[in-house]
C-alpha positions as semicolon CSV with decimal commas, in nm:
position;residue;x (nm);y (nm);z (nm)
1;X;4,426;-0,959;1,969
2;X;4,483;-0,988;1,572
3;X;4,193;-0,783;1,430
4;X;3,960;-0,948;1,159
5;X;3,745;-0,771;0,861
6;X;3,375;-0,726;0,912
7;X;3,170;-1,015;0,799
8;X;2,850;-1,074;0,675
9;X;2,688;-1,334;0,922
10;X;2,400;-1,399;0,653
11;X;2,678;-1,579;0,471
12;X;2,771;-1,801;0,732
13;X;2,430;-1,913;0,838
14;X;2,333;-2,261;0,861
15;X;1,988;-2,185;0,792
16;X;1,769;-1,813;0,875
17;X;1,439;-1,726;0,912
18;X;1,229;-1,420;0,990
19;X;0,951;-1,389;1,185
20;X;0,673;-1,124;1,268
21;X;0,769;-0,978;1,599
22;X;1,086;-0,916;1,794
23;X;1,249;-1,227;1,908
24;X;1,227;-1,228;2,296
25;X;1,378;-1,519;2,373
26;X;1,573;-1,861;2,257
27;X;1,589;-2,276;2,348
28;X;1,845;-2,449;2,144
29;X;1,885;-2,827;2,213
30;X;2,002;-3,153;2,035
31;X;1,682;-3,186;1,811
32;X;1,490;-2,881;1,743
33;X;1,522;-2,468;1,773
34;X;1,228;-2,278;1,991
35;X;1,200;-1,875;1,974
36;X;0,942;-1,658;2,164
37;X;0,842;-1,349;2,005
38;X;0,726;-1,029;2,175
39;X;0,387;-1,069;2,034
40;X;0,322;-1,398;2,187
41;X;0,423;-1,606;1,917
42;X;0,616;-1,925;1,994
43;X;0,805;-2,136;1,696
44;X;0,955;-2,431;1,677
45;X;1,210;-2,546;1,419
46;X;1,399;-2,885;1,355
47;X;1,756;-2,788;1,324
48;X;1,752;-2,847;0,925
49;X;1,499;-2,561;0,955
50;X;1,219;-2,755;0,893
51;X;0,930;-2,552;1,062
52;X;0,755;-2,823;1,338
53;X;0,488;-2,617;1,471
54;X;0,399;-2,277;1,607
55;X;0,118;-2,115;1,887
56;X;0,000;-1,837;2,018
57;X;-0,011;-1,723;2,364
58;X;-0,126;-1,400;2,554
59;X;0,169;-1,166;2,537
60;X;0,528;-1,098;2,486
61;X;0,730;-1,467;2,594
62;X;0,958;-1,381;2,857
63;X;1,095;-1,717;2,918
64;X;1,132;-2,043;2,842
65;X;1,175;-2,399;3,018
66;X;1,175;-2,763;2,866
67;X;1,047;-3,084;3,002
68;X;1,070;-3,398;2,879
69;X;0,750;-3,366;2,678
70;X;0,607;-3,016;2,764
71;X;0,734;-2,665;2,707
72;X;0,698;-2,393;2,982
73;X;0,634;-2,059;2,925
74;X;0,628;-1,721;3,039
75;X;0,405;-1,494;2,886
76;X;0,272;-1,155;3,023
77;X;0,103;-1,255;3,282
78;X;0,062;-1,609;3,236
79;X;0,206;-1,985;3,228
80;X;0,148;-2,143;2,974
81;X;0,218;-2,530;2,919
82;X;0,241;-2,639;2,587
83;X;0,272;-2,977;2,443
84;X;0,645;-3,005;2,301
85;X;0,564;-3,237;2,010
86;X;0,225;-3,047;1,880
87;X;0,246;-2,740;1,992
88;X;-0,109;-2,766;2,125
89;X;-0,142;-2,572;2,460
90;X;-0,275;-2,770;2,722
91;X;-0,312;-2,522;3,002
92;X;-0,275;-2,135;3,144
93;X;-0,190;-2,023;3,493
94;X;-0,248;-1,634;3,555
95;X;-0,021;-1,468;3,797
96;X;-0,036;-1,175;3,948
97;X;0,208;-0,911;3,772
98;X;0,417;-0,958;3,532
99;X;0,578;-1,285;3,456
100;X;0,900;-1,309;3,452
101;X;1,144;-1,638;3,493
102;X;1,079;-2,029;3,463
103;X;1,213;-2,342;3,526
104;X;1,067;-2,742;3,527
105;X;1,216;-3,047;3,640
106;X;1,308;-3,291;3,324
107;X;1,002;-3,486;3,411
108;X;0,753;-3,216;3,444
109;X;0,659;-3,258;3,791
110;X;0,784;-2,947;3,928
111;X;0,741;-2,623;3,772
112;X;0,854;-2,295;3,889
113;X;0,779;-1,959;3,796
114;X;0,818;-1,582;3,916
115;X;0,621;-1,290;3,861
116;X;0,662;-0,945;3,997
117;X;0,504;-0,581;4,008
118;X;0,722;-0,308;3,898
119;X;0,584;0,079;4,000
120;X;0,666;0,355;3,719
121;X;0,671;0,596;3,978
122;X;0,906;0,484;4,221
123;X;1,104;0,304;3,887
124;X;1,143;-0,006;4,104
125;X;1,048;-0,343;4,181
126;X;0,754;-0,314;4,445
127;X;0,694;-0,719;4,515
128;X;0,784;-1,096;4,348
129;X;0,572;-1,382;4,400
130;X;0,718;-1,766;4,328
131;X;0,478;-1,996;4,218
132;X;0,497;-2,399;4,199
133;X;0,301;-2,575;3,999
134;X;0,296;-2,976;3,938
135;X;0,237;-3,097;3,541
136;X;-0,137;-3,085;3,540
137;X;-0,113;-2,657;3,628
138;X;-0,232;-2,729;3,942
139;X;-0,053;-2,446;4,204
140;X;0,087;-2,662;4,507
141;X;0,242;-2,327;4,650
142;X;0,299;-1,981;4,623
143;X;0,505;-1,667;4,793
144;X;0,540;-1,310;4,787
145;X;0,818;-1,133;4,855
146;X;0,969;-0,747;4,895
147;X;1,242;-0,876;4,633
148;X;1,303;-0,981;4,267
149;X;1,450;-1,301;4,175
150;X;1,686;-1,256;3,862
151;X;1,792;-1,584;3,808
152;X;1,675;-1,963;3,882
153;X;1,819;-2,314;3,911
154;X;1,644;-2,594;3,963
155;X;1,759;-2,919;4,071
156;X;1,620;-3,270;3,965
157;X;1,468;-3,358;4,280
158;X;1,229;-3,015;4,265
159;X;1,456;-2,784;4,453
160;X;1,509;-2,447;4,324
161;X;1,712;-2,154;4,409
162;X;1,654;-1,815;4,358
163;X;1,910;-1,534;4,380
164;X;1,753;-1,176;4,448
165;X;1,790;-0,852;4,452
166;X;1,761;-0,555;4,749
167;X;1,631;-0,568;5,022
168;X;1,700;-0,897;5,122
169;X;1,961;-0,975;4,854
170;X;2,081;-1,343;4,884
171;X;1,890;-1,608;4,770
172;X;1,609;-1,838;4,826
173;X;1,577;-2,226;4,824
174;X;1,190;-2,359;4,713
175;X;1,111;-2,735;4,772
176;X;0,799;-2,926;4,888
177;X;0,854;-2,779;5,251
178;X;0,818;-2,400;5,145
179;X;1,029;-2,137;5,048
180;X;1,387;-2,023;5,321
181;X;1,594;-1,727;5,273
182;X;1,986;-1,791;5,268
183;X;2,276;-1,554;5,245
184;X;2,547;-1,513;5,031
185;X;2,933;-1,404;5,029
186;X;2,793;-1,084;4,957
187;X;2,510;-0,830;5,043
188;X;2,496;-0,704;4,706
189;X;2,185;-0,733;4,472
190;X;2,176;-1,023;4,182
191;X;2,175;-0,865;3,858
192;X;2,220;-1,234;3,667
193;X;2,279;-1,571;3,692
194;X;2,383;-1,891;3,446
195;X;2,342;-2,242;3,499
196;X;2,583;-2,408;3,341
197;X;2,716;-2,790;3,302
198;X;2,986;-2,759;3,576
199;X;2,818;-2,508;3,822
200;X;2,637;-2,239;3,851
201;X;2,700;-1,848;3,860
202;X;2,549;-1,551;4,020
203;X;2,660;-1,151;3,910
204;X;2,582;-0,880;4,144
205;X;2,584;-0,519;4,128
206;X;2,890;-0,467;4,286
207;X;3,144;-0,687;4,036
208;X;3,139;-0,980;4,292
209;X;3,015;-1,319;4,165
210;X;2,889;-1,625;4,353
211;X;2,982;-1,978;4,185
212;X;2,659;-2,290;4,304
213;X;2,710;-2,647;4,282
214;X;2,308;-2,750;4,371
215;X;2,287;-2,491;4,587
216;X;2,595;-2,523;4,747
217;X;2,839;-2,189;4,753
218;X;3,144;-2,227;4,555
219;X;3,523;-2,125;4,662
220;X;3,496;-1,775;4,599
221;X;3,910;-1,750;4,480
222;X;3,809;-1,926;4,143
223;X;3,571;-1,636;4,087
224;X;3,721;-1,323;4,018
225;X;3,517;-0,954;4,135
226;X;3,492;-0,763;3,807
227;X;3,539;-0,396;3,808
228;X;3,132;-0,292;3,714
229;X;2,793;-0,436;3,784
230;X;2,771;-0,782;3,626
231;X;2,546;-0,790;3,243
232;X;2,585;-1,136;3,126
233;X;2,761;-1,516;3,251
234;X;2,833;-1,760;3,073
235;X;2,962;-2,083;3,212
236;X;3,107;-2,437;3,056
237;X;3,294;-2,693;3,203
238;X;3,599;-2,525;3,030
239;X;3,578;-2,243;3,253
240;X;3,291;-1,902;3,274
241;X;3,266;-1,545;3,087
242;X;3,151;-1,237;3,212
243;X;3,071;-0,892;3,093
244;X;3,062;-0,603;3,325
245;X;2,959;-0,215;3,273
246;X;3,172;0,042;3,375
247;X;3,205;0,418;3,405
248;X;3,456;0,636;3,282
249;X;3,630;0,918;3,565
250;X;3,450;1,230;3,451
251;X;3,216;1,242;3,728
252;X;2,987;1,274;3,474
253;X;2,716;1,000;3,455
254;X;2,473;0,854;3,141
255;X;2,441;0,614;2,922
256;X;2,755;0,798;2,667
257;X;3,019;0,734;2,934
258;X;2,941;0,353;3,062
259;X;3,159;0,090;2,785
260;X;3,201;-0,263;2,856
261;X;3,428;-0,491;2,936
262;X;3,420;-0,909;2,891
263;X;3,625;-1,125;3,043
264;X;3,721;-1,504;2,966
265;X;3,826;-1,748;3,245
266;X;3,981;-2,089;3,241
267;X;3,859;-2,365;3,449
268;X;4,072;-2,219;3,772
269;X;3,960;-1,879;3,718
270;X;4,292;-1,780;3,556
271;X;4,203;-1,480;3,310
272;X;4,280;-1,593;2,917
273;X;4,131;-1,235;2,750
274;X;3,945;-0,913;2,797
275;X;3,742;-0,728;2,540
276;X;3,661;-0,357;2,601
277;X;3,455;-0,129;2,461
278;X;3,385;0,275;2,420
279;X;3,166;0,466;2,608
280;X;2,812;0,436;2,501
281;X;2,870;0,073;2,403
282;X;2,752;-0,183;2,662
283;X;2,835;-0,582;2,630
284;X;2,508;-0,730;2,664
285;X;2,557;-1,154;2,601
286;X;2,857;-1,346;2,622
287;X;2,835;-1,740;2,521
288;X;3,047;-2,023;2,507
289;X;3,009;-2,129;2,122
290;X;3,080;-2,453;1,883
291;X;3,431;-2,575;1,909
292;X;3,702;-2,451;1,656
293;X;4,016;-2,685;1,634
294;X;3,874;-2,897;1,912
295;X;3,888;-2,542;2,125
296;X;3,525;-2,389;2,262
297;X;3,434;-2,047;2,092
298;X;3,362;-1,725;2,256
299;X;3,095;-1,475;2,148
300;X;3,081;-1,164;2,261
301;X;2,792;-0,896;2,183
302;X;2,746;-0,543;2,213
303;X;2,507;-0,287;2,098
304;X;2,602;0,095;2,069
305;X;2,194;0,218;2,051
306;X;2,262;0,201;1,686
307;X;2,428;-0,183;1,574
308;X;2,511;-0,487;1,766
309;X;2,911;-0,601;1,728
310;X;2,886;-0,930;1,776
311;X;3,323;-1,102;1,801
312;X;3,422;-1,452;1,822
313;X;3,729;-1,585;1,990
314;X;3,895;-1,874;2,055
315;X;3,734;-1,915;2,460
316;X;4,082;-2,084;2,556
317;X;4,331;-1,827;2,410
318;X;4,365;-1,506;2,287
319;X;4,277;-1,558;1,943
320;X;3,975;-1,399;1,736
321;X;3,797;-1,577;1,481
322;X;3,574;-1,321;1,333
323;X;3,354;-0,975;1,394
324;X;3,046;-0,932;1,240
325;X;2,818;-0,595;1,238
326;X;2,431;-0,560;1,230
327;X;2,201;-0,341;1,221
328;X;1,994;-0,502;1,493
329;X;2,000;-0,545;1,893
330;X;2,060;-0,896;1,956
331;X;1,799;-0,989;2,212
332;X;1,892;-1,346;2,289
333;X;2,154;-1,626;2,227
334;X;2,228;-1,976;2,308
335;X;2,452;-2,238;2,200
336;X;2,438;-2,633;2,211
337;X;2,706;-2,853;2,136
338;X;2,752;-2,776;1,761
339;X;2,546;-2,486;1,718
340;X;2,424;-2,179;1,798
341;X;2,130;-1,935;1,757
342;X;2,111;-1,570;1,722
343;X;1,759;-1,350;1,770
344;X;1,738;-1,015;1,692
345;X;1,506;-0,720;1,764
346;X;1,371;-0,700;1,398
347;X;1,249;-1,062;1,363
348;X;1,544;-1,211;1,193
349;X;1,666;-1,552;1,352
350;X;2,012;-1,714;1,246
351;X;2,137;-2,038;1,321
352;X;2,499;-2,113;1,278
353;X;2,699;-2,444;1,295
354;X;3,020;-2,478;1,375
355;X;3,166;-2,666;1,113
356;X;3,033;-2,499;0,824
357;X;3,070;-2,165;1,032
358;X;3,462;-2,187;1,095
359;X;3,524;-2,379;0,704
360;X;3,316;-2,082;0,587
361;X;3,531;-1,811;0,781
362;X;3,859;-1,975;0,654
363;X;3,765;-1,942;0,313
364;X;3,678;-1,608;0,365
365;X;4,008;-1,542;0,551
366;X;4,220;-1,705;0,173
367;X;3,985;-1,483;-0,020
368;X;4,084;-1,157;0,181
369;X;4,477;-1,282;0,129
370;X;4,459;-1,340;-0,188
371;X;4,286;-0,991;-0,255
372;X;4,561;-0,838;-0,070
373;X;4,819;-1,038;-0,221
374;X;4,693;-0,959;-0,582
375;X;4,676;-0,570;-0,467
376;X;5,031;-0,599;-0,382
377;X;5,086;-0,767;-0,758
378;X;5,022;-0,498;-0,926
379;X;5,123;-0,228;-0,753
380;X;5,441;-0,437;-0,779
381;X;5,371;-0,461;-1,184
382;X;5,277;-0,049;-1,185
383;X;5,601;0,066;-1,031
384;X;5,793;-0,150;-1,232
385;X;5,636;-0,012;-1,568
């Protein structure tokens, strides 16, 4: 790939703002910008920036999920249901743990939500519990189990899946009947999973990942087994990214010799780039971005302990757009249609659209040629004198 100078991604905002906590998590839709913070704080922005509202909840927001007029959320150990126009909670559901995913039908009927308890000792995951709820917070069913979900999809009827990690591994379906344990292509533990507009994707530990359609298991050729545990998915009807970790051959293992490696796949699963990085550096998001030249954008973000790197390429070929460097983790992103929003560990939120974003860039691309062309001048003009 062609590299690209540094840039300063204040520059190319469409419109930032900085709050008082961490940013924990992000909704971006057609009509308005929601962040959770890891105090508890939940904002909501129109996308000219205008501020709509903002509440406070119990704890640090996990998650996120959108009805058609109410806004789910996970927040320590609670639910909370808030009304998406106001602002105004309207109820809370403890659970038992901590909370940790969510997920609502688009008419609020069916809610979904995981919790689990995690033991400091043992440094693992000692029980999950799902919970369903109808739009009133009234629990219709719940169920404990040995494993962790790490990723949900929920299907407009009130169907949900689960995909989980050891013992069981596999995943779970959730409807009005109860909750049934199904396999998968593979015993290995979930580590992540997307839903995206075409189909769904599961990573595992071992590099394998499982493609859903509702539910339904995908052709597995189409989805090729990365080399390293599976960090982030990203999937759009143009085809999925991945980012796996991987360790060098010293035999020596920490955190200094796993680097990253992202991957970008076309509709068929045939591979269009990879990205890697060094040791010590570990890809955390990848996201299908606004379209440049009528071709989807690819983001790509790692953090090094130190700064995040965050590189956009073209998602279709292996072209890159821009690099930008801050001193920040990025601790959530998400794209819609024409824009996408960036949260970072100190507060700062930036939303970027892709218009303005890639006319911005390209002026910024002349100005660095015509420095380099007027360099050349006058060296030109010094050696002649």
């Amino acid at each position: 790939m062609e590299g690209q100078p540094f840039r300063d991604l204040r520059e190319m905002a469409w419109f930032e703002r900085q709050i008082d906590a961490n940013i924990s998590c992000i909704h971006l839709d057609g009509e308005r910008l929601i962040v959770g913070d890891w105090d508890g704080g939940i904002h909501c922005w129109d996308l000219n920036g205008e501020n709509l509202w903002s509440t406070k909840t119990s704890n640090r927001v996990g998650n996120l999920s959108l009805s058609k007029n109410m806004v789910y959320a996970v927040c320590g150990r609670d639910l909370t249901a808030i009304e998406l126009s106001t602002g105004a909670i309207q109820w809370n559901s403890e659970l038992e743990g901590s909370s940790d995913l969510v997920a609502s039908t688009q008419d609020g009927s069916t809610i979904i939500a995981t919790s689990s308890i995690f033991d400091l000792e043992m440094n693992d995951f000692l029980e999950s519990t799902i919970w369903r709820f109808n739009q009133d917070g009234d629990l219709l069913f719940k169920e404990s189990i040995d494993e962790r979900p790490w990723s949900i999809e929920m299907r407009g009827d009130g169907t949900a899946f689960l995909a989980l990690g050891r013992p069981r591994c596999g995943m779970i379906r959730i409807n009005e009947e109860g909750a049934r344990h199904m396999t998968l292509p593979t015993n290995s533990p979930a580590t992540c999973g997307r839903v995206g507009p075409k189909y769904s994707i599961i990573g595992h530990a071992d590099g394998t990942l499982t493609g859903l359609d509702t539910g339904l298991v995908l052709d597995d050729d189409d989805f090729t087994n990365q080399p390293g545990p599976i960090e982030a998915i990203s999937s759009a009807e143009i085809g999925y990214m991945v980012a796996s970790s991987i360790e060098d051959n010293s035999g020596i293992s920490d955190s200094n010799t796993v680097r990253g490696i992202a991957r970008s796949y076309d509709a068929k699963g045939k591979l269009v780039w990879q990205i890697e990085t060094i040791g010590g550096c570990i890809i955390e998001h990848v996201e299908h971005g606004p379209e440049f030249d009528s071709s989807a954008t690819a983001w790509v973000v790692s953090w090094d302990k130190i700064d995040s790197t965050i590189i956009v390429n073209s998602a279709t070929q292996d072209r890159q757009y821009a690099i930008f460097s801050e001193p920040s983790r990025v601790n959530a992103i998400q794209a819609y249609e024409d824009f996408i929003a960036i949260g970072f560990d100190n507060g700062r939120l930036i939303l970027l659209q892709g218009e303005l974003l890639h006319r911005r860039l390209s002026q910024k691309s002349e100005d660095h040629s015509d420095e380099r062309r007027n360099k050349l001048a006058e060296k030109l003009r010094r050696l002649r004198s």
